[in-house]
Backbone bond lengths (Angstrom), bond angles and torsions (degrees), N, CA, C in turn:
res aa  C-N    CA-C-N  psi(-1)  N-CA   C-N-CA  omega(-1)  CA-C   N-CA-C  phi
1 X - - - 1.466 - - 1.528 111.76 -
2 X 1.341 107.67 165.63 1.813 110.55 -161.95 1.441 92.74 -152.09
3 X 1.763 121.19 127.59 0.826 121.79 153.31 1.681 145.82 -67.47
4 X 1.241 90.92 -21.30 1.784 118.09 178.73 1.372 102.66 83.97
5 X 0.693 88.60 -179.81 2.299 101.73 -167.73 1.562 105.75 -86.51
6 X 1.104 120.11 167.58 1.370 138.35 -155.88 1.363 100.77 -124.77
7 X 1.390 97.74 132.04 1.751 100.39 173.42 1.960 107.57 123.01
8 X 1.252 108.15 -146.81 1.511 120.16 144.70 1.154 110.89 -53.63
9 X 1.195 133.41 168.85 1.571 169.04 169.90 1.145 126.37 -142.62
10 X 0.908 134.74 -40.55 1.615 145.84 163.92 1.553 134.70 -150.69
11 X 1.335 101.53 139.83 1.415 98.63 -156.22 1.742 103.64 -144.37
12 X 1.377 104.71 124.48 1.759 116.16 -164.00 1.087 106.88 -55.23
13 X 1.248 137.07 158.30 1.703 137.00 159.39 1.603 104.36 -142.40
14 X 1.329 110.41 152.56 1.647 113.74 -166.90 1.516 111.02 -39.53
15 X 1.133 126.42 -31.06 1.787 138.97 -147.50 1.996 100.29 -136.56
16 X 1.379 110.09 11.47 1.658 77.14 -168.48 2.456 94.56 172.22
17 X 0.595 72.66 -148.19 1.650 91.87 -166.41 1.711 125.21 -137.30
18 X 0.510 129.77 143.42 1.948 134.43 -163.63 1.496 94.54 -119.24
19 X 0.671 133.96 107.01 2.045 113.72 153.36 1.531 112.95 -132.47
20 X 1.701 92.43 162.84 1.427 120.18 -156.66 1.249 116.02 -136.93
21 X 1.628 105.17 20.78 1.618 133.93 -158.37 2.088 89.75 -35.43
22 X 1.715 98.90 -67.91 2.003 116.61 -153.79 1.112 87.16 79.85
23 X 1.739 153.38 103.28 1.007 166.30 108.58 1.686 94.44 36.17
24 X 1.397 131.04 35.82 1.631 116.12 147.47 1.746 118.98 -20.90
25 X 1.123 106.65 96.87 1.612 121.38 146.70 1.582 130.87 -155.21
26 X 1.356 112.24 171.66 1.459 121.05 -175.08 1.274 129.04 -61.46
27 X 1.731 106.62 -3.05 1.542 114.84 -169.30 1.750 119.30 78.51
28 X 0.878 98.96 162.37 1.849 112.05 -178.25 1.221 95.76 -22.34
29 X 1.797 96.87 -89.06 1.345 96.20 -144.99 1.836 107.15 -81.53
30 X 1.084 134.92 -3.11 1.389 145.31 172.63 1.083 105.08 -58.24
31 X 1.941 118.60 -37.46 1.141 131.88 -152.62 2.154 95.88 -82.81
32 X 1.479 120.43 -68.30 0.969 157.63 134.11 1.738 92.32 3.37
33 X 1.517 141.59 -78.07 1.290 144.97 175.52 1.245 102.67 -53.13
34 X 1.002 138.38 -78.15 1.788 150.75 -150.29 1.635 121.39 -74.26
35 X 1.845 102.58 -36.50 1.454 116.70 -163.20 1.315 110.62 -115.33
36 X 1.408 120.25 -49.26 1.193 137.23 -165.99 1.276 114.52 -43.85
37 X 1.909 111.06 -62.34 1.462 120.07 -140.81 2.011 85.48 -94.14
38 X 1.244 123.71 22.64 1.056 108.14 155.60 2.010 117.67 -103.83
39 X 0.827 95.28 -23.00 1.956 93.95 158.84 1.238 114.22 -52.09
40 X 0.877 124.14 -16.25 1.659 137.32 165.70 1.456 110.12 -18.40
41 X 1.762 81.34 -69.21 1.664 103.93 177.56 1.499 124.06 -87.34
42 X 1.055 115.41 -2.79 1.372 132.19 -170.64 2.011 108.32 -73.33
43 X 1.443 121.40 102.24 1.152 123.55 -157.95 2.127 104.65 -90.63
44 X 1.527 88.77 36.15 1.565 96.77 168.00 1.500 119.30 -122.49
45 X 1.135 108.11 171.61 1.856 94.49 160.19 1.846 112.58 -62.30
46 X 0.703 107.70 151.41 1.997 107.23 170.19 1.866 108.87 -108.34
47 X 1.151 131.50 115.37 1.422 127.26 -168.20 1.852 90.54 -119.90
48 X 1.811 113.27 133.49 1.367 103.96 168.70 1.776 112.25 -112.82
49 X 1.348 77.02 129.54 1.795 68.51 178.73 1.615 121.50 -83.25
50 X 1.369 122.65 138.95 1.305 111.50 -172.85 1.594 115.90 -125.12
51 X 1.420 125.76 113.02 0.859 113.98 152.12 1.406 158.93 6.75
52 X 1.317 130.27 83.06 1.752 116.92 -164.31 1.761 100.08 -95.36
53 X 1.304 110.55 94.93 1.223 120.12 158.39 1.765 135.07 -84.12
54 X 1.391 99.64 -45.60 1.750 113.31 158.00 1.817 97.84 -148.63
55 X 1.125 98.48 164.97 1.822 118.15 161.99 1.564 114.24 -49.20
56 X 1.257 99.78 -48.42 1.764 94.65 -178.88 1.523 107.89 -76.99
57 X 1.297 120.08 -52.02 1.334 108.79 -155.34 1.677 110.76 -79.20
58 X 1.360 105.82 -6.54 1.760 129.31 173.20 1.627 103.50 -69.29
59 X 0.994 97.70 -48.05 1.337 112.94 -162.19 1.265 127.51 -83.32
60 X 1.840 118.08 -9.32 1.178 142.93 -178.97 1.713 109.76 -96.57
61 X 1.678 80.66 -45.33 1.955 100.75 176.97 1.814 102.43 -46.37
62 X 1.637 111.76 -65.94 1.521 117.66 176.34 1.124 122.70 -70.14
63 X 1.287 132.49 25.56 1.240 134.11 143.59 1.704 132.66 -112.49
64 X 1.547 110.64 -9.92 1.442 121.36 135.85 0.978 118.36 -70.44
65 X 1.716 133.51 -18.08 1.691 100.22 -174.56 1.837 85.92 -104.06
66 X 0.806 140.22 -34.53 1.496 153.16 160.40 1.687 108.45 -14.99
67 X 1.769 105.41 -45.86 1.462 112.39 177.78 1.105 112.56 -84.39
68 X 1.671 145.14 12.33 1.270 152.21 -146.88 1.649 95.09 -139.22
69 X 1.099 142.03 -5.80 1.526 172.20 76.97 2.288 70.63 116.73
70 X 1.077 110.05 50.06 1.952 107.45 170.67 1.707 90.41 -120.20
71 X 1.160 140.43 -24.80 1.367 103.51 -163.53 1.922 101.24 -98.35
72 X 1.477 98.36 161.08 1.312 116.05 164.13 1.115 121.02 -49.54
73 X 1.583 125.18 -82.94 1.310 140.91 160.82 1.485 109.46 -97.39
74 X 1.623 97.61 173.66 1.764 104.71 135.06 1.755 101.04 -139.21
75 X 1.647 73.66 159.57 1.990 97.87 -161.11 1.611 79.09 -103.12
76 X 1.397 111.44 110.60 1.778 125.04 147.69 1.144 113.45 -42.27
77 X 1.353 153.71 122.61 1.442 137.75 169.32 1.717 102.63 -108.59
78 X 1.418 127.73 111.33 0.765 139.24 158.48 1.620 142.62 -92.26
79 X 0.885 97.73 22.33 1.814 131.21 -150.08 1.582 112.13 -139.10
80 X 1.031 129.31 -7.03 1.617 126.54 -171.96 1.494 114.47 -56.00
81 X 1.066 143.83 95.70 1.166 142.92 176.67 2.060 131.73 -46.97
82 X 1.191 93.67 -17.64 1.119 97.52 -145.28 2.032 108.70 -132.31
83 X 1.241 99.16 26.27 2.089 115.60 -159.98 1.511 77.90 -128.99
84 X 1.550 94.89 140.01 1.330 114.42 150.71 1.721 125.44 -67.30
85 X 1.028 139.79 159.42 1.757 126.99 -177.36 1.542 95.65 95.55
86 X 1.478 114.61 -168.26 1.193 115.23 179.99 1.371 148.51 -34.50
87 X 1.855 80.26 -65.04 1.284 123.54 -164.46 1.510 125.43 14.99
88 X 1.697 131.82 -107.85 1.257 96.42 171.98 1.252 124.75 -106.80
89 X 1.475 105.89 73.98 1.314 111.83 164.67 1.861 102.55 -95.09
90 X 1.525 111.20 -26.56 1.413 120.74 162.29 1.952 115.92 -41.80
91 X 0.992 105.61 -23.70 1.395 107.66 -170.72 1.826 105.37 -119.45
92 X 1.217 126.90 8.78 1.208 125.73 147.37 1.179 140.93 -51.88
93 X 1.454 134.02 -55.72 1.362 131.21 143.15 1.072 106.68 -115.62
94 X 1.537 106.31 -178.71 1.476 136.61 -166.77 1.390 129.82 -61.47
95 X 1.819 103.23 -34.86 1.035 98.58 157.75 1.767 149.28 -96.12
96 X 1.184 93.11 17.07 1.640 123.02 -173.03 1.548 98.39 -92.24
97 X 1.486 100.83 -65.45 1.538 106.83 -171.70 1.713 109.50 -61.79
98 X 1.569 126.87 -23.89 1.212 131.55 -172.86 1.922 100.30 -69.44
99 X 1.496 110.58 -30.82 1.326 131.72 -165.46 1.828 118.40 -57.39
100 X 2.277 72.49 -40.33 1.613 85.09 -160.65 1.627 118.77 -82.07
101 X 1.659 100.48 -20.10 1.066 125.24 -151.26 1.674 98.15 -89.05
102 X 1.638 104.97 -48.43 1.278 95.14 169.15 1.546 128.36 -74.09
103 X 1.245 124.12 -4.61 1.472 136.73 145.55 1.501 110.72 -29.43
104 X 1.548 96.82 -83.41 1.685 120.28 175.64 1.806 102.99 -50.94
105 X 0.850 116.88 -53.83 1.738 99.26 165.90 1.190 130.62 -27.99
106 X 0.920 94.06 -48.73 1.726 90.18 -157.61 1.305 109.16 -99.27
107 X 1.347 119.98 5.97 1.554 135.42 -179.82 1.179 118.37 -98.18
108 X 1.764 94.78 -38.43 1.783 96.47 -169.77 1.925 103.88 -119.49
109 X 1.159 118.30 133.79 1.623 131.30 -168.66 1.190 114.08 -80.12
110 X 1.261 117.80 -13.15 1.522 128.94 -163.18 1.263 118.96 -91.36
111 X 1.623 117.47 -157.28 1.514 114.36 161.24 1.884 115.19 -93.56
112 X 1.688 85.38 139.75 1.984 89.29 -158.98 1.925 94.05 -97.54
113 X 1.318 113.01 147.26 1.765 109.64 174.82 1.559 66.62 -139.71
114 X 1.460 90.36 157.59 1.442 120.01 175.06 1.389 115.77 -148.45
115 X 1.433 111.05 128.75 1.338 95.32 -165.71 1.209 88.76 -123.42
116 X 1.768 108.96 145.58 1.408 143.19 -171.96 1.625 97.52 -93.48
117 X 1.656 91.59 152.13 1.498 117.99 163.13 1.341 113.02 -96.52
118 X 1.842 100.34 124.33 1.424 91.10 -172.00 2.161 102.82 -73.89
119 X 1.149 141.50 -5.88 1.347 153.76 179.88 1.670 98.54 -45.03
120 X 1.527 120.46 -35.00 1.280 111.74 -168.61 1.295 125.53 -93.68
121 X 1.533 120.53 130.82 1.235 145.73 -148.75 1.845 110.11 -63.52
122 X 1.452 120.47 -15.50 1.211 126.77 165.39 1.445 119.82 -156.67
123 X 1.591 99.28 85.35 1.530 127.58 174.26 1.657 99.53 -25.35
124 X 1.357 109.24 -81.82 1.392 128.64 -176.43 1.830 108.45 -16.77
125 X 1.176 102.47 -70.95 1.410 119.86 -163.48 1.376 90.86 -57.04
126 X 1.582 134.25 -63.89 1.372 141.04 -169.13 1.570 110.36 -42.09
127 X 1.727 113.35 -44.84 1.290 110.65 178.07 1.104 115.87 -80.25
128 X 1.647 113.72 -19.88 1.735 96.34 179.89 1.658 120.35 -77.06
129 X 1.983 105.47 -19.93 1.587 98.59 172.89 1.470 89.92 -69.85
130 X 1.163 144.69 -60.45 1.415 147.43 -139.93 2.290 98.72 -41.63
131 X 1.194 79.45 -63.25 1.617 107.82 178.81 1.861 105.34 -51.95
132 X 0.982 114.60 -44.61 1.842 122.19 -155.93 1.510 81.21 -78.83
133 X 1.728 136.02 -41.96 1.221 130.09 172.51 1.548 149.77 -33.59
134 X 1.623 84.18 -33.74 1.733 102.69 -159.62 1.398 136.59 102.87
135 X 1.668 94.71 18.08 1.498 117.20 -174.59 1.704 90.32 -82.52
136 X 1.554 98.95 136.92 1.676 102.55 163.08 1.607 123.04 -89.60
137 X 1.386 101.79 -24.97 1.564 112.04 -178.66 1.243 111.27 -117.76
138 X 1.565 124.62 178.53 1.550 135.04 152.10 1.266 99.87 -154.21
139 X 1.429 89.02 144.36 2.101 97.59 -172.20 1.638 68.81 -119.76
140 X 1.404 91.24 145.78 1.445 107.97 173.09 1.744 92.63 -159.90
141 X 1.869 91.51 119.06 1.806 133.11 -2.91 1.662 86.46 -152.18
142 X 1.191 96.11 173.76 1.307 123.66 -179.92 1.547 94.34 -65.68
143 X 2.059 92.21 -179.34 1.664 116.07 -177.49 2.143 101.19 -69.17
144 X 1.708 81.91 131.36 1.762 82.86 160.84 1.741 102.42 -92.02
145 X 1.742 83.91 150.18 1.485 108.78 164.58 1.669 127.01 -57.65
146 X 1.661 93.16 119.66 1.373 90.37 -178.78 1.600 83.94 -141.35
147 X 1.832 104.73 -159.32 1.582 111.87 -157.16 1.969 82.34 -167.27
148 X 1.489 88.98 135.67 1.477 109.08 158.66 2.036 125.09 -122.97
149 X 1.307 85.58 147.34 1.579 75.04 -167.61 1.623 111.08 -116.29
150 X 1.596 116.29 118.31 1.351 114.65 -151.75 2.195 86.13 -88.50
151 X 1.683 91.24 129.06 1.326 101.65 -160.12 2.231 100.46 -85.23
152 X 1.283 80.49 -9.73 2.430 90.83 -178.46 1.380 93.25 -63.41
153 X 1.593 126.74 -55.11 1.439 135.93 -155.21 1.458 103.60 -104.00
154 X 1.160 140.92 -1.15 1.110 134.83 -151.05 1.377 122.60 5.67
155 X 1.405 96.77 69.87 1.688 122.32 -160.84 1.783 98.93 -144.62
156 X 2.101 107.19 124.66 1.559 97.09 166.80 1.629 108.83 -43.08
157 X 1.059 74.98 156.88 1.992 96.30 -176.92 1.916 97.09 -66.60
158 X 1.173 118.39 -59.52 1.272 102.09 -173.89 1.953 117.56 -107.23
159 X 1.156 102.03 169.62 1.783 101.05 -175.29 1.036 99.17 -57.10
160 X 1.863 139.44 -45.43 1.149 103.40 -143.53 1.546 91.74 -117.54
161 X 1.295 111.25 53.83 1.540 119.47 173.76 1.217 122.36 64.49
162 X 1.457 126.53 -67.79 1.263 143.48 -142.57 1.407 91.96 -100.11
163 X 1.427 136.84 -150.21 1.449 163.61 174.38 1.325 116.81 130.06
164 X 1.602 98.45 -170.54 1.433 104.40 -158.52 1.425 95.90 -110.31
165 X 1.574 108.38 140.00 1.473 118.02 167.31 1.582 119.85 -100.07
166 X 1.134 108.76 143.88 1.757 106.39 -166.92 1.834 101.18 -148.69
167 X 0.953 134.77 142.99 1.381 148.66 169.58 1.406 132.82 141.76
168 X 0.947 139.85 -115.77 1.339 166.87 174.77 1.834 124.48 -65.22
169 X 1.744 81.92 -58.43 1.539 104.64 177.89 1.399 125.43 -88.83
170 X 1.860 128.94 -0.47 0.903 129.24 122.57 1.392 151.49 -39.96
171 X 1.563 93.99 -39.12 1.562 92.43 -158.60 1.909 123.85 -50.61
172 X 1.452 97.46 -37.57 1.659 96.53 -176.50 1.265 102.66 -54.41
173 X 1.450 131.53 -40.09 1.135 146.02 165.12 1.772 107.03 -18.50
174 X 1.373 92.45 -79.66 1.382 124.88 -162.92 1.943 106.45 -47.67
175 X 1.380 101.68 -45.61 1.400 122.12 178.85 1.158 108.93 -60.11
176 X 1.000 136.68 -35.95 1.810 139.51 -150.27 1.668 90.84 -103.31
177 X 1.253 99.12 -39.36 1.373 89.65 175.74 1.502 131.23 -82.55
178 X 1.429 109.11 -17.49 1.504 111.73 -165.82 2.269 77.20 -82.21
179 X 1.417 102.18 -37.56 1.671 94.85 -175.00 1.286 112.99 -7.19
180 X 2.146 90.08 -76.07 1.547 119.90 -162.17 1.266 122.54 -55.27
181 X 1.330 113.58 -32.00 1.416 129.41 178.61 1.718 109.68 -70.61
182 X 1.352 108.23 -57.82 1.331 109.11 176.82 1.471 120.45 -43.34
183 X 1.756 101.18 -58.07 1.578 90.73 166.09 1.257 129.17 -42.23
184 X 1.253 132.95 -43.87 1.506 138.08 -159.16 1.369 118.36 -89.20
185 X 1.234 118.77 -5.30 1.482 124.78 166.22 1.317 145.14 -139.10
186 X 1.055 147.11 136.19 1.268 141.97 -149.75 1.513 123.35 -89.11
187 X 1.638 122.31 -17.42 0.994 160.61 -127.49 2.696 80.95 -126.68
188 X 1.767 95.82 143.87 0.962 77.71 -165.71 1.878 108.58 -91.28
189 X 1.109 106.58 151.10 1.363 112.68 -176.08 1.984 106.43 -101.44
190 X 1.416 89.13 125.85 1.879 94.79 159.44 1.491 113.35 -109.17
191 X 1.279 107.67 133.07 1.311 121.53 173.34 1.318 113.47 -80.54
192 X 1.581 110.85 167.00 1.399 111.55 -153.31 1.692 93.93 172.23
193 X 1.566 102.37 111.69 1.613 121.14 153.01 1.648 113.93 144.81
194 X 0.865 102.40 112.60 1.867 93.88 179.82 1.240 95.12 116.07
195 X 1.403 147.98 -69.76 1.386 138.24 -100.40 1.457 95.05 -91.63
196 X 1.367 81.47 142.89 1.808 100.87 173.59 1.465 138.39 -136.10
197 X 1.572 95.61 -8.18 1.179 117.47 -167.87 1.422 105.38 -127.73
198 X 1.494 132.42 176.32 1.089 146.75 137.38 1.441 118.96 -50.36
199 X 1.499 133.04 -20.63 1.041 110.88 -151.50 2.134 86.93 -119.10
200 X 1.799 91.54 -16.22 1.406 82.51 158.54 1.619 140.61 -78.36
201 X 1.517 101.97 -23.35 1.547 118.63 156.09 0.834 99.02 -53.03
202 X 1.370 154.39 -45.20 1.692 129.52 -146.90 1.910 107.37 -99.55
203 X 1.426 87.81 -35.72 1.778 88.90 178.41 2.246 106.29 -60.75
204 X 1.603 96.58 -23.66 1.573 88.76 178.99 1.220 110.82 -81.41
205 X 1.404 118.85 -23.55 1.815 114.35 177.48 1.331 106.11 -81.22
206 X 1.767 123.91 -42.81 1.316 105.71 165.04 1.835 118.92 -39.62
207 X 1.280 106.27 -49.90 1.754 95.26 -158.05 1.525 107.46 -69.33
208 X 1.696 106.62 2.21 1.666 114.82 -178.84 1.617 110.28 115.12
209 X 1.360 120.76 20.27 1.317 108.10 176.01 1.782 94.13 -89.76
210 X 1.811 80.86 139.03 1.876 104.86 -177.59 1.832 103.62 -81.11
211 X 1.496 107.19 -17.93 1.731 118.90 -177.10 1.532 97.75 -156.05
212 X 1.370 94.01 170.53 1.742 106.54 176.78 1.530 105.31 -156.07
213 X 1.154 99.84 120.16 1.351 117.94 166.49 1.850 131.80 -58.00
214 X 1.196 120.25 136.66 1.530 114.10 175.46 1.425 110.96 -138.23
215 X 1.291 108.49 125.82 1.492 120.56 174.18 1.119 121.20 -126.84
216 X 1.740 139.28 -57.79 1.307 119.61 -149.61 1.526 101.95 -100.25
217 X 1.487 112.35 -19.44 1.215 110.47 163.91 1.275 134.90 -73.88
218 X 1.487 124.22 20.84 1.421 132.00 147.03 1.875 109.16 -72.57
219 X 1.233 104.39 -16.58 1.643 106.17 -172.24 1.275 108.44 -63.02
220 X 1.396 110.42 -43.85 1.604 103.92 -177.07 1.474 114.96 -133.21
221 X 1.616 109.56 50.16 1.370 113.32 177.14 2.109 86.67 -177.22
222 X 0.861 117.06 115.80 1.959 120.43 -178.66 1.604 79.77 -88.53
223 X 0.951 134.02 -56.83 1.542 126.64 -168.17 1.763 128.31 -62.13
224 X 1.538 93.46 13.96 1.714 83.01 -162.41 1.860 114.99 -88.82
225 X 1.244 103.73 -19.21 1.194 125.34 152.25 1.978 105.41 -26.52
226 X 1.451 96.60 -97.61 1.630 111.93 169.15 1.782 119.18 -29.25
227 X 1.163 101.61 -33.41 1.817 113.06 -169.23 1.466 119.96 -85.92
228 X 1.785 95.56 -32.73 0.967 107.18 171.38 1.220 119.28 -81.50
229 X 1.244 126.25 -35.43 1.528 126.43 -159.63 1.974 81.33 -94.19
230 X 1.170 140.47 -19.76 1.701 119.91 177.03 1.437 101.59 -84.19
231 X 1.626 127.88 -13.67 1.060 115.89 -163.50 1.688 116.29 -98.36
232 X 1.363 102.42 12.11 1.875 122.54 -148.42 1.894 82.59 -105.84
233 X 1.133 107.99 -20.90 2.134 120.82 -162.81 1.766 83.02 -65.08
234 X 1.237 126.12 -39.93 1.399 126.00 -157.88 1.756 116.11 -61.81
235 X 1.511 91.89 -43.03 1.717 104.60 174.50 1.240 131.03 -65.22
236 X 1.445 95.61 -16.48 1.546 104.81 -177.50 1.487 109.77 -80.06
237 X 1.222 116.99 -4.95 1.572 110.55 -168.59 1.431 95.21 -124.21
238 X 1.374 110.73 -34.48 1.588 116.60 154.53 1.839 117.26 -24.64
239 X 0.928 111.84 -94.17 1.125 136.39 174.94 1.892 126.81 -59.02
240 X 1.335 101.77 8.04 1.379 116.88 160.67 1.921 98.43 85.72
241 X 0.840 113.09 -17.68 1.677 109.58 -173.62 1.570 112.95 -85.76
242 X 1.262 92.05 163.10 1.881 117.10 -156.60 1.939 93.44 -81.51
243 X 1.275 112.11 -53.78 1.156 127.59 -162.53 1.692 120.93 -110.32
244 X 1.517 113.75 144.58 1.629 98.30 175.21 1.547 105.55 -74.63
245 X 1.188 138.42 -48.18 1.471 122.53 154.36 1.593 129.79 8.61
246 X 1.700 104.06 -63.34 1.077 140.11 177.39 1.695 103.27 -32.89
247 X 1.499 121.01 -66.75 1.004 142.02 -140.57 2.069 98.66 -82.67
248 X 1.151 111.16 -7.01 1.761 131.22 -160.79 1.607 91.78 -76.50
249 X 1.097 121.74 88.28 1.583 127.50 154.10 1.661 90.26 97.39
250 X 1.165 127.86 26.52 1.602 122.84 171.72 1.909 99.87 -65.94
251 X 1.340 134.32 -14.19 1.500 116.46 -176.93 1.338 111.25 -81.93
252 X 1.838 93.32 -22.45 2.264 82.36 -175.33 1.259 107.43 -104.83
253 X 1.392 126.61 32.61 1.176 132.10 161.62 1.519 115.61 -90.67
């Protein structure tokens, strides 16, 4: 279990969002009692993302939710910006993240996504240990580090200085990176950062994302989910193809 960080938590920026969440939750099995047995009803896949704090306590986590045999995947998070302990310092180089992943292997039976920190200095290399592991996915990538400065106190906005930026003002970001990654592995990659639109989903399946992630743009739109995925129907006829499938790495062709 995780209390989450003290202080602020999130903090607006012209283009996007800051947060300082510390992964607040109930723990495994708290998680598993309280959360779980309502996916039941839930007419999607259910994927849990888990935290890489150490090998053991990673590794204990995916084998309680592992015995609950309801989720799809679990998403490794190796990338957290913003937790005391490792966190993503695991996803900095190649050989850390190769470390963590084979940890999470051998614990969890299922399908593995791992999601990268975009902070590290050679994407490429990170996905190819990620991949050489036995990882089935890579979400690429989590919030980059940024900092707000609360101008009442002339005090950073949050305690622990730094945080993660996520919205709008990522995305070119987000693209260049899901690029590099895509090239370098064979294994399928979901993109993830910025997206807000339909037309930003499609530039991530063009560069080869197999999925795409959406987060901060539920903040100021609950529908973008729905808008996005009716608004993605357009490319397919755009771009001469039968299928949205079709459209999955059509730019580096």
């Amino acid at each position: 279990p995780r209390c989450g960080n003290k202080g602020v938590r999130l903090w607006e920026t012209p283009a996007g969002v800051l947060n300082s969440i510390g992964l607040q939750n109930v723990g495994a099995t708290g998680f598993v009692e309280k959360y779980l047995k309502m996916t039941k009803t839930c007419p999607v896949p259910v994927i849990a993302n888990v935290v890489m704090e150490n090998a053991e306590e990673t590794s204990e986590t995916l084998k309680i939710l592992q015995d609950t045999g309801v989720l799809a995947a679990a998403e490794l998070n190796i990338s957290c910006p913003n937790v005391d302990g490792d966190g993503m310092a695991w996803g900095i180089d190649p050989s850390s993240a190769a470390k963590a992943v084979r940890a999470a292997r051998k614990a969890w039976e299922g399908e593995l996504w791992v999601k990268m920190t975009p902070q590290t200095p050679c994407p490429e290399d990170v996905a190819r240990a990620i991949e050489a592991e036995g990882a089935d996915a890579i979400v690429a990538a989590n919030t980059w580090l940024g900092m707000g400065m609360d101008m009442q106190r002339a005090r950073p906005s949050f305690d622990r200085v730094v945080a993660g930026l996520s919205g709008p003002a990522i995305f070119p970001l987000a693209l260049r990176l899901l690029w590099q990654v895509c090239g370098a592995v064979s294994i399928p990659v979901i993109g993830c950062g910025g997206v807000t639109t339909s037309s930003d989903c499609a530039a991530m399946m063009l560069a080869g994302a197999s999925a795409v992630e959406v987060g901060t743009a539920f903040f100021r739109n609950l529908d973008s989910g729905k808008e996005i995925s009716e608004g993605l129907q357009k490319y397919v006829s755009q771009y001469g193809c039968s299928r949205l499938e079709d459209i999955i790495g059509l730019a580096r062709k």
